[in-house]
LOFI-902458 format. One record per atom (N, C-alpha, C): atom name; chain; residue number from 1; x, y negated, z. Coordinates in nm, 2 decimals, decimal comma. Layout:
N
@at:CA	ch:A	i:NUM	c1:X	c2:Y	c3:Z
...
% end
This chain:
106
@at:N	ch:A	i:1	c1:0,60	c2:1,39	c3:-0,84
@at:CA	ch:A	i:1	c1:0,49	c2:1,36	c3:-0,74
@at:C	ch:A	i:1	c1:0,49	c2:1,47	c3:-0,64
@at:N	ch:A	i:2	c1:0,47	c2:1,43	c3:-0,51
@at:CA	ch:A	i:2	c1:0,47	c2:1,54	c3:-0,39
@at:C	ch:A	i:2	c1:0,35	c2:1,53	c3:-0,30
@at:N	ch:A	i:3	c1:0,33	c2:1,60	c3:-0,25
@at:CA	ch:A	i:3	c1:0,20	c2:1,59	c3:-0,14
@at:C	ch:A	i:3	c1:0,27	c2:1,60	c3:-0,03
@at:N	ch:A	i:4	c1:0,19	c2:1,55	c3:0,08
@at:CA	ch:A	i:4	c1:0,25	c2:1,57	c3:0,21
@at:C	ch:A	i:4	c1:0,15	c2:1,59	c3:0,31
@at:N	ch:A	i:5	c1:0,05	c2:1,71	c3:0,23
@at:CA	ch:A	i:5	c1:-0,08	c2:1,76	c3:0,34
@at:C	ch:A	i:5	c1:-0,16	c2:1,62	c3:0,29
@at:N	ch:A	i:6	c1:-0,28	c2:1,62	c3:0,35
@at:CA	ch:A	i:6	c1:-0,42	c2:1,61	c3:0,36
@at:C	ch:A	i:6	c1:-0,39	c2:1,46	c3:0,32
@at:N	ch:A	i:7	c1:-0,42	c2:1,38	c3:0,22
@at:CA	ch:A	i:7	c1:-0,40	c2:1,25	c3:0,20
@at:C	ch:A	i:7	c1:-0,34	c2:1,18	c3:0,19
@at:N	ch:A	i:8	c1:-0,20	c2:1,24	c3:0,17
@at:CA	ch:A	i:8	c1:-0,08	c2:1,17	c3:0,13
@at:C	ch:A	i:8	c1:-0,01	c2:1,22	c3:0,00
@at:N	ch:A	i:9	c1:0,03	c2:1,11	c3:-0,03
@at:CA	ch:A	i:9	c1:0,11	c2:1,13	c3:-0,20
@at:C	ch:A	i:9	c1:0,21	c2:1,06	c3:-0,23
@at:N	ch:A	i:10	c1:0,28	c2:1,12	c3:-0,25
@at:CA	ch:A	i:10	c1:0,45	c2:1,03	c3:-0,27
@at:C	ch:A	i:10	c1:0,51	c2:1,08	c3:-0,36
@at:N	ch:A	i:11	c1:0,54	c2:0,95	c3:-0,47
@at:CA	ch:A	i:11	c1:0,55	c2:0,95	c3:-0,64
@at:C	ch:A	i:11	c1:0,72	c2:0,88	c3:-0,65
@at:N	ch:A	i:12	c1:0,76	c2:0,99	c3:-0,66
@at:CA	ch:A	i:12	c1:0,93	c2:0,94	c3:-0,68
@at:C	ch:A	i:12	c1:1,00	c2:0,94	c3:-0,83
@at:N	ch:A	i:13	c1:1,10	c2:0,80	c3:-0,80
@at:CA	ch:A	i:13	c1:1,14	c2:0,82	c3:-0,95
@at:C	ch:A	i:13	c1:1,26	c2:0,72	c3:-0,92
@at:N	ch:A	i:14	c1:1,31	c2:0,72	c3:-1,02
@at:CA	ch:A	i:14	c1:1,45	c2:0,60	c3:-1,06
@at:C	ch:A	i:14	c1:1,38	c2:0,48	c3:-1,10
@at:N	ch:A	i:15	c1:1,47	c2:0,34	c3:-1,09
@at:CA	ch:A	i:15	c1:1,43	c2:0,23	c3:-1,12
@at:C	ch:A	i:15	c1:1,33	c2:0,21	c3:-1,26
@at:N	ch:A	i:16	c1:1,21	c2:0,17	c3:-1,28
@at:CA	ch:A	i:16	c1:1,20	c2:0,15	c3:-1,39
@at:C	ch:A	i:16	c1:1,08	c2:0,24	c3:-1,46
@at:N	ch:A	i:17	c1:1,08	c2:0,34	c3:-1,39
@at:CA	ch:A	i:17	c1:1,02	c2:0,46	c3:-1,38
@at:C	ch:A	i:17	c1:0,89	c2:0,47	c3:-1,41
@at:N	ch:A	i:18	c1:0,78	c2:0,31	c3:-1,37
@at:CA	ch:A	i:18	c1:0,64	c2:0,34	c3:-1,34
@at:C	ch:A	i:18	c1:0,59	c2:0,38	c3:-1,25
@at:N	ch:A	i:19	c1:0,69	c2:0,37	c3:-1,14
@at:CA	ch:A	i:19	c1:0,56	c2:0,39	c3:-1,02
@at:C	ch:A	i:19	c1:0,46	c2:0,27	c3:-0,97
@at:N	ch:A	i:20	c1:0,55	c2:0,12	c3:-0,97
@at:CA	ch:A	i:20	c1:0,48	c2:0,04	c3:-0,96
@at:C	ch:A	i:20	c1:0,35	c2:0,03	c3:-1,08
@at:N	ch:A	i:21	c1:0,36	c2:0,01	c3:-1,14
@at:CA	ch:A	i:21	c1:0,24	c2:0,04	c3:-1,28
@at:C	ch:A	i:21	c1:0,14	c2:0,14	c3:-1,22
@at:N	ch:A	i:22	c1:0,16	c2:0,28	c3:-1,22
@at:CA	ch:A	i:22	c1:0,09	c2:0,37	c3:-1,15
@at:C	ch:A	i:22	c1:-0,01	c2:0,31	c3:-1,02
@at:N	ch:A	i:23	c1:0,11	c2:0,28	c3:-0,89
@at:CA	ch:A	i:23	c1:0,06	c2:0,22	c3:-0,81
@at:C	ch:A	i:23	c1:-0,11	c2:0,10	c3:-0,83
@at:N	ch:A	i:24	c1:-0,04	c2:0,02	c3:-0,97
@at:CA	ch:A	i:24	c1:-0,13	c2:-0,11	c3:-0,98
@at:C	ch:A	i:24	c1:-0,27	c2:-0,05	c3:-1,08
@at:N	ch:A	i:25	c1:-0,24	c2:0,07	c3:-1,12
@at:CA	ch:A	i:25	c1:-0,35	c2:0,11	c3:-1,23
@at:C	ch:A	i:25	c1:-0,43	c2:0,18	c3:-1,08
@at:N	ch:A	i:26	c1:-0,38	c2:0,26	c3:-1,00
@at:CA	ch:A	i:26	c1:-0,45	c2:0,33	c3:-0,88
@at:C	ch:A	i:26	c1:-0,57	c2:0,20	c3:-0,81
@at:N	ch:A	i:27	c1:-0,46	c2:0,08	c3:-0,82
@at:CA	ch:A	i:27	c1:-0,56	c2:-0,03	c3:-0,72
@at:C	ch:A	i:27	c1:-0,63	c2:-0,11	c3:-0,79
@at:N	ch:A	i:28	c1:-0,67	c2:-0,13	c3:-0,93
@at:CA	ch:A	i:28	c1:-0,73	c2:-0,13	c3:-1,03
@at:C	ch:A	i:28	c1:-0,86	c2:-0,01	c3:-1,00
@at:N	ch:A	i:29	c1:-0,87	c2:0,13	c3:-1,05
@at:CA	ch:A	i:29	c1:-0,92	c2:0,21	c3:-1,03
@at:C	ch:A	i:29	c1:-1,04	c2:0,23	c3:-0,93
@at:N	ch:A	i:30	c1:-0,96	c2:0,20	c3:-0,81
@at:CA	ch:A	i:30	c1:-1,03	c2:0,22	c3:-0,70
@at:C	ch:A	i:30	c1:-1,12	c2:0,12	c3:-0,68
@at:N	ch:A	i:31	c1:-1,03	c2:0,02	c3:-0,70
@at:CA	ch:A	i:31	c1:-1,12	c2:-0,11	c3:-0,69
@at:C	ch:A	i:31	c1:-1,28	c2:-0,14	c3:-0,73
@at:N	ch:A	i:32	c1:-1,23	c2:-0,07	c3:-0,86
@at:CA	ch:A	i:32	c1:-1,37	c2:-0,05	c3:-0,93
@at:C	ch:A	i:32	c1:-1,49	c2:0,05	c3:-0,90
@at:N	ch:A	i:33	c1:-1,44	c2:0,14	c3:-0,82
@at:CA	ch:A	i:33	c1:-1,49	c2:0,30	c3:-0,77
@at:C	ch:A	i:33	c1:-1,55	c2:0,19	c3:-0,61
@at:N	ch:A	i:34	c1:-1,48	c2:0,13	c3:-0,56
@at:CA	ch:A	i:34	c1:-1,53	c2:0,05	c3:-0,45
@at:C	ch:A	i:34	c1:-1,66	c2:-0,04	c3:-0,47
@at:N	ch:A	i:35	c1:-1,61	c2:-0,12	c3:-0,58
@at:CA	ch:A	i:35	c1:-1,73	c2:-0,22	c3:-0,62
@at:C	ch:A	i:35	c1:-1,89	c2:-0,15	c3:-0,66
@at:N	ch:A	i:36	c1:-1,83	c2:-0,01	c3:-0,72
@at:CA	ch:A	i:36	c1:-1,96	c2:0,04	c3:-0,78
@at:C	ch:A	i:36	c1:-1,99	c2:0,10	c3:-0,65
@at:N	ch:A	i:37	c1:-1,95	c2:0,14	c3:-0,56
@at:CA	ch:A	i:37	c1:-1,99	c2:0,17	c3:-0,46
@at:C	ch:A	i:37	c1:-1,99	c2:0,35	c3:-0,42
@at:N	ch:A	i:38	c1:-1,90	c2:0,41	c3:-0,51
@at:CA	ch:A	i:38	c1:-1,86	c2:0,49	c3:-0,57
@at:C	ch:A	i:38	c1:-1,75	c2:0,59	c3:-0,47
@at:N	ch:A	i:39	c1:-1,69	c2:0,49	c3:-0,39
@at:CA	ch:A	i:39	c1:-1,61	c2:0,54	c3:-0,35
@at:C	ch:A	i:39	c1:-1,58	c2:0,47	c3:-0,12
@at:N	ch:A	i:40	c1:-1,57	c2:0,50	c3:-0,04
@at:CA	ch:A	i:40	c1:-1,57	c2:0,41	c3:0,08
@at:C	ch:A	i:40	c1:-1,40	c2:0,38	c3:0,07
@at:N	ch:A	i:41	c1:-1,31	c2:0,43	c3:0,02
@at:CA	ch:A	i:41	c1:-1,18	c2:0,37	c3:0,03
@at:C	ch:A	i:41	c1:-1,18	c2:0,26	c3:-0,02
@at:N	ch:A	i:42	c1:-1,13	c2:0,14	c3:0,04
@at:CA	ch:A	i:42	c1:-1,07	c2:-0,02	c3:-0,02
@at:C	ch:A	i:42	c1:-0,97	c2:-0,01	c3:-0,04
@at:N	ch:A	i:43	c1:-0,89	c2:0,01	c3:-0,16
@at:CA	ch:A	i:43	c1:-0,77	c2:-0,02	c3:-0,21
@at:C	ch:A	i:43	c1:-0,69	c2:-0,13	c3:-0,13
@at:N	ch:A	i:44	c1:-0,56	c2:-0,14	c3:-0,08
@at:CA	ch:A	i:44	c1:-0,47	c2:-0,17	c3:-0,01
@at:C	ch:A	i:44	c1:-0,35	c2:-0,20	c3:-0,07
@at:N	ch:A	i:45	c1:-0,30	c2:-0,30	c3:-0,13
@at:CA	ch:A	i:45	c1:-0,16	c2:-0,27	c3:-0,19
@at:C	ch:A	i:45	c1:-0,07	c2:-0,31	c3:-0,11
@at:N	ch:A	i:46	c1:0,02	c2:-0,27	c3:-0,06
@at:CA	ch:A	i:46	c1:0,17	c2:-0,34	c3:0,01
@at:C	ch:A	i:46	c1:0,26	c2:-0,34	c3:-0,04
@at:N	ch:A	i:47	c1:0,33	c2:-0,48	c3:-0,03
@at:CA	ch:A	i:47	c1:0,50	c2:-0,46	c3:-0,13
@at:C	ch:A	i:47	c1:0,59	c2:-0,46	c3:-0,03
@at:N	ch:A	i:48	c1:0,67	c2:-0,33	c3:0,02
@at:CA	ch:A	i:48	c1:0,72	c2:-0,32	c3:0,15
@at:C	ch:A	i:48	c1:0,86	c2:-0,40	c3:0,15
@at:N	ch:A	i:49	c1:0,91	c2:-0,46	c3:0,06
@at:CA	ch:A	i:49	c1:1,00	c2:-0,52	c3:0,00
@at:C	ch:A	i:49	c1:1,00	c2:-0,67	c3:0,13
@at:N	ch:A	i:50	c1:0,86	c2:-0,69	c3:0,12
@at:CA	ch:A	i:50	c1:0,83	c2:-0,86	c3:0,17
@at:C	ch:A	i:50	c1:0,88	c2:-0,84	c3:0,33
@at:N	ch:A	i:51	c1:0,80	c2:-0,69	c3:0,40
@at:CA	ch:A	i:51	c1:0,76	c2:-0,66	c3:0,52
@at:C	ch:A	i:51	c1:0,93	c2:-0,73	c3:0,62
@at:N	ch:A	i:52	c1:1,03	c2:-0,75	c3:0,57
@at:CA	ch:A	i:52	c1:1,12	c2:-0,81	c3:0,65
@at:C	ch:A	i:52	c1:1,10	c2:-0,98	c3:0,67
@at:N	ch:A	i:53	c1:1,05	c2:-1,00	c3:0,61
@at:CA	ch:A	i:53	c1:1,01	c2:-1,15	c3:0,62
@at:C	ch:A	i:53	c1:0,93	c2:-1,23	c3:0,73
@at:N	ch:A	i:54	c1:0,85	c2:-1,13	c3:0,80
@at:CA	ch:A	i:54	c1:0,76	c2:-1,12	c3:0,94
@at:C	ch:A	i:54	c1:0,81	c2:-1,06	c3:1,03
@at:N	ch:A	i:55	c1:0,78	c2:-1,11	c3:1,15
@at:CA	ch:A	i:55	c1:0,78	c2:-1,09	c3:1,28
@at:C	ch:A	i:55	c1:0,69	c2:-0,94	c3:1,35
@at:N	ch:A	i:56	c1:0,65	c2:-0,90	c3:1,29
@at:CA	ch:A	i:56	c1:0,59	c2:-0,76	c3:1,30
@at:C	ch:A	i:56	c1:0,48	c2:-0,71	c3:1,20
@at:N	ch:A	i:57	c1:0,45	c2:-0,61	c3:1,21
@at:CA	ch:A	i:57	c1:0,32	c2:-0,54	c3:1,12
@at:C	ch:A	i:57	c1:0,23	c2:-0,58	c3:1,15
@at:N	ch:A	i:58	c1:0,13	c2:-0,66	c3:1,23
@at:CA	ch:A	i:58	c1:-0,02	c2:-0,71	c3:1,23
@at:C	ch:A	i:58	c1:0,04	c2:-0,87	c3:1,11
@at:N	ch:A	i:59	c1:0,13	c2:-0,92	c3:1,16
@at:CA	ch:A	i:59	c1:0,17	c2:-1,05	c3:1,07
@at:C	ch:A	i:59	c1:0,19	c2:-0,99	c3:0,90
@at:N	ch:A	i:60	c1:0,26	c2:-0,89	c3:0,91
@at:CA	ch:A	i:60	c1:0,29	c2:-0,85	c3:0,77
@at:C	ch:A	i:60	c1:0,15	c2:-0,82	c3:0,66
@at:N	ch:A	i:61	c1:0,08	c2:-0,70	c3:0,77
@at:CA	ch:A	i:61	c1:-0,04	c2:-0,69	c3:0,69
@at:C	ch:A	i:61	c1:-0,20	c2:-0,83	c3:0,64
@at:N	ch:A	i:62	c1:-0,21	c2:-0,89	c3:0,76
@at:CA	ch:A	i:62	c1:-0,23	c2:-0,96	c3:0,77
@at:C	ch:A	i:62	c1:-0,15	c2:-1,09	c3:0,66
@at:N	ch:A	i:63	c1:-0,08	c2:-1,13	c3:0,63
@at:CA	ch:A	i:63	c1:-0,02	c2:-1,22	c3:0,53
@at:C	ch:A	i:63	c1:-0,08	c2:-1,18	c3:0,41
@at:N	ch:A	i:64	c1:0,01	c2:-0,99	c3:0,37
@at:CA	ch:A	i:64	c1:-0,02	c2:-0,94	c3:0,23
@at:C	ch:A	i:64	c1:-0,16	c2:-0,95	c3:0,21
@at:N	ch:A	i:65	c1:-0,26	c2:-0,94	c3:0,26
@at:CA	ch:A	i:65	c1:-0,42	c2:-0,91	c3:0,29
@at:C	ch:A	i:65	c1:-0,42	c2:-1,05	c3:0,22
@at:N	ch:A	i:66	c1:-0,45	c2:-1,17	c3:0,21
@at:CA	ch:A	i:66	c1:-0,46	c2:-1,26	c3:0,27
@at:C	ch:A	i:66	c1:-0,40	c2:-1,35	c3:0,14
@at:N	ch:A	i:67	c1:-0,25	c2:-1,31	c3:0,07
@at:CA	ch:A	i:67	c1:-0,23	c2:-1,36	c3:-0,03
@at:C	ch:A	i:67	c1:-0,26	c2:-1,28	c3:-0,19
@at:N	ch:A	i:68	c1:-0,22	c2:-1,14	c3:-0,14
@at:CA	ch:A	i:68	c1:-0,31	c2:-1,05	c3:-0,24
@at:C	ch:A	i:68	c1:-0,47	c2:-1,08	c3:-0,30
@at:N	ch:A	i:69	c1:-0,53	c2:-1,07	c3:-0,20
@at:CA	ch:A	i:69	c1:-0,71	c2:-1,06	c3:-0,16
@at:C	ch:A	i:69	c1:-0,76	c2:-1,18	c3:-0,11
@at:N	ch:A	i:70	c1:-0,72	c2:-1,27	c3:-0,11
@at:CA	ch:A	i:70	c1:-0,78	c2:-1,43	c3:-0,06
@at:C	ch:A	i:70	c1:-0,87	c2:-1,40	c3:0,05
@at:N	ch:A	i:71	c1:-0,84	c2:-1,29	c3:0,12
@at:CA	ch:A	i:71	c1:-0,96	c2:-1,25	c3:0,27
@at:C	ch:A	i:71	c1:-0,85	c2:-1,28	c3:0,36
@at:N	ch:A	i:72	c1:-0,92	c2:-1,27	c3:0,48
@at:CA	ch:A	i:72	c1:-0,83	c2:-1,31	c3:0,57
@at:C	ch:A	i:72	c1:-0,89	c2:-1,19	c3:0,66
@at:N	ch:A	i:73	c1:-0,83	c2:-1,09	c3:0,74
@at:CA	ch:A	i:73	c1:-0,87	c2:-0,94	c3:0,79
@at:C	ch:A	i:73	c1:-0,84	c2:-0,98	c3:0,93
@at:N	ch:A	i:74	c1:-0,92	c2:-0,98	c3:1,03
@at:CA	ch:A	i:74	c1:-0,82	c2:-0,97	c3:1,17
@at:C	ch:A	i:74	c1:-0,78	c2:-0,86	c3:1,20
@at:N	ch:A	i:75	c1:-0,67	c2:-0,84	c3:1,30
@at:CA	ch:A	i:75	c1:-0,62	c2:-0,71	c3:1,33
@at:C	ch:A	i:75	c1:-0,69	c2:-0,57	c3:1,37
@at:N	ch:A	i:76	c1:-0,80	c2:-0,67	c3:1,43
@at:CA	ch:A	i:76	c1:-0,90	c2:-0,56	c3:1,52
@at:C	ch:A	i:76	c1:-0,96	c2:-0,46	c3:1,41
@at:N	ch:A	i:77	c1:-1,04	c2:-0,57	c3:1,28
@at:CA	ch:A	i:77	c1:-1,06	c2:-0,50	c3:1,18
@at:C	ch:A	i:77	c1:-1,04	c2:-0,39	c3:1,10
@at:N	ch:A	i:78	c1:-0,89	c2:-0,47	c3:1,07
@at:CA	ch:A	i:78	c1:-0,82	c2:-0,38	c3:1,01
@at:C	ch:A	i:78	c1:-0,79	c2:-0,24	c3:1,06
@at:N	ch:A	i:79	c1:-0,74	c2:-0,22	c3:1,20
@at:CA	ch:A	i:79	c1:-0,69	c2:-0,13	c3:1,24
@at:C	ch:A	i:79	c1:-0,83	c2:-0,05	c3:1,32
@at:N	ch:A	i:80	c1:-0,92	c2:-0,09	c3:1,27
@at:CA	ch:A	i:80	c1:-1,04	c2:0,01	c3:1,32
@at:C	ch:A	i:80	c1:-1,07	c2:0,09	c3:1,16
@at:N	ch:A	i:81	c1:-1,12	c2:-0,01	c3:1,06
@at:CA	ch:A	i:81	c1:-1,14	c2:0,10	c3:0,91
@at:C	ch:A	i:81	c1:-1,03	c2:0,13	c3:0,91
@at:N	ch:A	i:82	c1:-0,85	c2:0,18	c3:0,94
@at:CA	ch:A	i:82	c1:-0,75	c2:0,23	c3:0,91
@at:C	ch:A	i:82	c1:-0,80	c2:0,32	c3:0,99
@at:N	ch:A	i:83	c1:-0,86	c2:0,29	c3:1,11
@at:CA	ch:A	i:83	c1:-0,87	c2:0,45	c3:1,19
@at:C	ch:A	i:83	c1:-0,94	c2:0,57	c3:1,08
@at:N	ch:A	i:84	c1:-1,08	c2:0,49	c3:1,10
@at:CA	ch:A	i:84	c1:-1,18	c2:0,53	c3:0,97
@at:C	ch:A	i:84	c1:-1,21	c2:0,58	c3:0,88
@at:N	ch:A	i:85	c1:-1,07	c2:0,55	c3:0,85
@at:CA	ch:A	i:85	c1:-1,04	c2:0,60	c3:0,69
@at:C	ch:A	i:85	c1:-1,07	c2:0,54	c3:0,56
@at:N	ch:A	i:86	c1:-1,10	c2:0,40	c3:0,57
@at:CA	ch:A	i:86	c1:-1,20	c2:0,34	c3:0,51
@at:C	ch:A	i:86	c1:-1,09	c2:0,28	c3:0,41
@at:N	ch:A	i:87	c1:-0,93	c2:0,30	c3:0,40
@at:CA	ch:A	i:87	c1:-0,85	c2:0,22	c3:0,28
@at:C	ch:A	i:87	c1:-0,79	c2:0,34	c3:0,23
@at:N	ch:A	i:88	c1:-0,76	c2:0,30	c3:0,09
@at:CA	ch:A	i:88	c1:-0,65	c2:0,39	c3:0,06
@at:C	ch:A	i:88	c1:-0,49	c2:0,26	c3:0,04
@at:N	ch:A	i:89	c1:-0,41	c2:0,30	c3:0,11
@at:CA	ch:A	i:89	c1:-0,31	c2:0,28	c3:0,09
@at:C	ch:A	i:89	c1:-0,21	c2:0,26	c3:-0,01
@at:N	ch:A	i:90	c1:-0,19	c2:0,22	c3:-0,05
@at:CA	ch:A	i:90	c1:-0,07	c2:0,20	c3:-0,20
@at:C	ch:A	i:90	c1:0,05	c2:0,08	c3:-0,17
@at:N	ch:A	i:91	c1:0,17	c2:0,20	c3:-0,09
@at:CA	ch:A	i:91	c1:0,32	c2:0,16	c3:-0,03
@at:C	ch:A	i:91	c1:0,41	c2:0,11	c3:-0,15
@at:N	ch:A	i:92	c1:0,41	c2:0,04	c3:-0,21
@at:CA	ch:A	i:92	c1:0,48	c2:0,00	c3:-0,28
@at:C	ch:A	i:92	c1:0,67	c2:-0,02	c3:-0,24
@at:N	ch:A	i:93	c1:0,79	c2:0,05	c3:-0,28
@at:CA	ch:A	i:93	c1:0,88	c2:0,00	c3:-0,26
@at:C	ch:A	i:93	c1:0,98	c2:0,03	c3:-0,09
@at:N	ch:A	i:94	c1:0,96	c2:0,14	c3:-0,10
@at:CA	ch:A	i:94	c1:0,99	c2:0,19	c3:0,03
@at:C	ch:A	i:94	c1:1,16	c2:0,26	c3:0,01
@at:N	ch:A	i:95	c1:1,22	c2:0,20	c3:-0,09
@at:CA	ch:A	i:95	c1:1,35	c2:0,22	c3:-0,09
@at:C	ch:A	i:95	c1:1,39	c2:0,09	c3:-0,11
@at:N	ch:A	i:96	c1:1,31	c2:-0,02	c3:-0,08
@at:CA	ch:A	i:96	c1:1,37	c2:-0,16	c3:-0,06
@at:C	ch:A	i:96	c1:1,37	c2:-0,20	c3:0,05
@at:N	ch:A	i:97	c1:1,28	c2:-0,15	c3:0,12
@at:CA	ch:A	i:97	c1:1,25	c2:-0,18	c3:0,30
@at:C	ch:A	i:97	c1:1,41	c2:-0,16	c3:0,36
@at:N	ch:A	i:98	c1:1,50	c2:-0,11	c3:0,32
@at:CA	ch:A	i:98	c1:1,63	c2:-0,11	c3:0,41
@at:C	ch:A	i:98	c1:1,70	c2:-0,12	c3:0,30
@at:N	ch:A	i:99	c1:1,86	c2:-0,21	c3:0,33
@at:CA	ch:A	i:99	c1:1,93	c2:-0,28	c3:0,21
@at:C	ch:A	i:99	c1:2,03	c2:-0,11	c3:0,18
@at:N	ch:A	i:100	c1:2,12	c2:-0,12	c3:0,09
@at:CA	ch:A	i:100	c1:2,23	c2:-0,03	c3:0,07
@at:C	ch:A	i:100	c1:2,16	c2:0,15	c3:0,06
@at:N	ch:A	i:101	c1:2,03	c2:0,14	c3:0,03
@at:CA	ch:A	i:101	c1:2,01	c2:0,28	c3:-0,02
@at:C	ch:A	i:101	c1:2,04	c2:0,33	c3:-0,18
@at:N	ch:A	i:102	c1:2,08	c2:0,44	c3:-0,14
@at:CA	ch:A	i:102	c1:2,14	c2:0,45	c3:-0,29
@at:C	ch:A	i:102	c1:2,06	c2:0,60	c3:-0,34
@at:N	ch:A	i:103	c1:2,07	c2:0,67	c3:-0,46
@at:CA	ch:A	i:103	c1:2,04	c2:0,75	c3:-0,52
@at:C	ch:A	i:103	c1:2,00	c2:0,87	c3:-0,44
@at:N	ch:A	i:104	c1:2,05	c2:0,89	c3:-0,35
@at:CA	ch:A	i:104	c1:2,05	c2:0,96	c3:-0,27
@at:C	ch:A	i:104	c1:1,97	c2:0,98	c3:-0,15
@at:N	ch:A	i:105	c1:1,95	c2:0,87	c3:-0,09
@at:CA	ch:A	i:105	c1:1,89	c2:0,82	c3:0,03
@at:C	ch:A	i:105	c1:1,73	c2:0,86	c3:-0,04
@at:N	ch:A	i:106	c1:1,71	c2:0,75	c3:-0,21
@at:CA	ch:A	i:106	c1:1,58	c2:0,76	c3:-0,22
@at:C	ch:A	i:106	c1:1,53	c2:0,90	c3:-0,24
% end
């Protein structure tokens, strides 16, 4: 696990590893820290894996939003509580976003 300054966290490992698990127990977590009202971050999951399948990032987020969360977010929305601060983020898969990375790359 690494930090990268003020609100970022990046959890590396080999296939298999648990991060996805980790990832889904964090948006579990929060979820519940949201509902109780506990917390202003809304848990966010993305599976960056999909993100090639869209025509850009408002379609991308917007889809995952949407099939994840049965909500439907307009862009404006979204990209005002992202200013805000108001999600936490959980990148799912970010050594699948481009083909032929190998051990190294990740």
């Amino acid at each position: 696990i690494e930090s990268f300054g003020e609100g970022f966290l990046t959890v590396l490992g080999d296939f298999g590893g648990g991060k996805t698990t980790l990832l889904r127990r964090l948006e579990y977590e929060f979820s519940s820290l949201f509902l109780q009202k506990r917390t202003r971050h809304r848990p966010l999951y993305f599976t960056l894996k999909d993100y090639s399948f869209y025509e850009g990032l408002d379609e991308f987020i917007a889809s995952s939003v949407r099939q994840k969360y049965q909500r439907n977010m307009p862009s404006n929305v979204f990209w005002t509580l992202a200013r805000e601060g108001g999600f936490l983020f959980l990148l799912d898969g970010f050594d699948e976003v481009i083909t032929g990375v190998d051990r190294s790359d990740r």
